[in-house]
N, C-alpha and C positions, 0 to 999 in steps of 0.2 A: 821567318816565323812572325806571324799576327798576334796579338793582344790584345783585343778589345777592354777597355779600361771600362769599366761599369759609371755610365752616368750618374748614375744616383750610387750615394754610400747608403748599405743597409743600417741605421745607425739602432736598429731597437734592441737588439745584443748591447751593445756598450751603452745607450740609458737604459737598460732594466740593471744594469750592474751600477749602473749609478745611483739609480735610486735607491736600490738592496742598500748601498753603501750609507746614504742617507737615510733611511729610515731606522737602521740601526743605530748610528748615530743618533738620531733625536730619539729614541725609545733609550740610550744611554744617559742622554743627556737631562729626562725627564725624572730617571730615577737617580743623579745628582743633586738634582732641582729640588729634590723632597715629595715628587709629584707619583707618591705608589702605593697609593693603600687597596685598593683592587686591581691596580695596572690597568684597568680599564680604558684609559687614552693610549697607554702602547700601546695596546690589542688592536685600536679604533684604526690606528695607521694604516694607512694603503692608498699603495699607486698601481698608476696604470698608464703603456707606456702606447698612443693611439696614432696609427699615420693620418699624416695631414698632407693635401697637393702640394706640401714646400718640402714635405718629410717627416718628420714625427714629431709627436707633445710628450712631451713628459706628465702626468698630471698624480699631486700627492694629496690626499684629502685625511681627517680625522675626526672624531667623535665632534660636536659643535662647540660646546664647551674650552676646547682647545684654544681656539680664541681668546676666551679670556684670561688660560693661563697665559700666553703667549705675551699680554698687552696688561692683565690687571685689570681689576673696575676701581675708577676713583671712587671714592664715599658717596659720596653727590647720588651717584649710580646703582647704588645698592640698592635693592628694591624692601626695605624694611624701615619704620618709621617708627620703631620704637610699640610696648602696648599699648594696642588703642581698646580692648577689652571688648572687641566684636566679636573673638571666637571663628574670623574665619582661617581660610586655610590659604598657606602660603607655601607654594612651592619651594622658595629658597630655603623656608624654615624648613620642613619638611626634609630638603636636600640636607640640612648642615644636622637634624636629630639621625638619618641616617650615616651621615658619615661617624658621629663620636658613636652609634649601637656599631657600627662596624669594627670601631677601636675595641668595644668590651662594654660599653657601660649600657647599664639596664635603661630601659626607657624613662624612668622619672630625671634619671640624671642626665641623659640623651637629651632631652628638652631642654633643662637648666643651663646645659651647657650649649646648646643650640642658640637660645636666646643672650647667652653673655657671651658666644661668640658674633652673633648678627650686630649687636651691640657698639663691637670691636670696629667692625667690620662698617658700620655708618660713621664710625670717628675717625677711623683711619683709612679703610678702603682695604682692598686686596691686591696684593697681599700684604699681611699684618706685621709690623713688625717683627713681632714674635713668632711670626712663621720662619725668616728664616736663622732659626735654629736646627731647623729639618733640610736643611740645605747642606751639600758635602762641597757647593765649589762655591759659592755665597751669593747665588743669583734663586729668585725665584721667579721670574718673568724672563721673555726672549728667548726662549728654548730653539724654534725656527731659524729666527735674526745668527745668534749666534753660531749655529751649526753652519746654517749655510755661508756665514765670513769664514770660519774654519776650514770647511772640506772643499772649496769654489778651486782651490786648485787642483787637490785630489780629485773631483768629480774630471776636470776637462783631462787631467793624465788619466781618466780609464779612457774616458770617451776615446782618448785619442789613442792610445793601446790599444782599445777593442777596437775601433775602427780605422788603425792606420794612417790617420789624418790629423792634422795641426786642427784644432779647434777651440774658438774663443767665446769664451761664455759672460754674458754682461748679467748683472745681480737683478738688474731692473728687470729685466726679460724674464730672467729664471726665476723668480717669485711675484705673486702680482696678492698683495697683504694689502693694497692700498683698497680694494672693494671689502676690506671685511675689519678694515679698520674699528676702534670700538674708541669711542668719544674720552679722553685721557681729562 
């Protein structure tokens, strides 16, 4: 009897289970975080698991933003200087009158509180202290960082259940944050 042993392990069964497993994870982890008023960064999530002449990439991408919960913006970074009584328009303001009309409140108090939370937010940075009050596990940064210390063993025991194979997985390899780093 012959058995040809297959050169190549087919591994994109066991990373697409990996990732599934990870991306749930961090869509849990987000809504611990205090990070879900549209859910709109869970939603953003998505991977895609691509072969490469070595074998296959795992690759996890989400909304851009996600960055910055990930890492925070120091104060320094915040793009708001206080009023300078020019009347132009500022996207971040813009962003933070949007999120509090998304909470309920009518536009005059949307603005009011847009601008005494940008306020916050050049004194302190993001996130604000007082954000995390909306936190259920008491982090409001690291969402990424920490999932993947957590599940780095669970990920290599599917790989290797799905695929049959002892397989070692290095952190540095399996995330590369260092090109989207944001200036701390």
């Amino acid at each position: 009897m012959i058995y040809n042993m297959p050169t190549k392990l087919d591994l994109k069964p066991a990373l697409t289970a990996a990732m599934e497993r990870l991306k749930t994870a961090l869509q849990e982890r987000l809504q611990q975080q205090g990070h879900r008023l549209t859910g709109s960064l869970e939603k953003s999530l998505r991977y895609e698991v691509k072969p490469t002449p070595d074998g296959y990439t795992a690759v996890m991408t989400s909304a851009e933003y996600g960055i910055y919960v990930e890492f925070g913006v120091r104060a320094a970074r915040i793009p708001y200087g206080g009023r300078t009584g020019r009347g132009g328009k500022s996207k971040y303001i813009e962003g933070l009158i949007r999120y509090f009309q998304l909470r309920g409140l009518p536009q005059r108090e949307a603005q009011r509180a847009a601008f005494a939370t940008a306020n916050v937010h050049r004194r302190e940075g993001m996130p604000t202290r007082a954000s995390f009050r909306f936190s259920r596990n008491g982090e409001r940064t690291g969402f990424v960082r920490s999932v993947l210390t957590e599940n780095l063993d669970g990920i290599a025991a599917i790989i290797a259940e799905k695929a049959g194979a002892q397989i070692t997985i290095n952190l540095a390899d399996v995330i590369r944050l260092a090109k989207f780093t944001v200036p701390v």
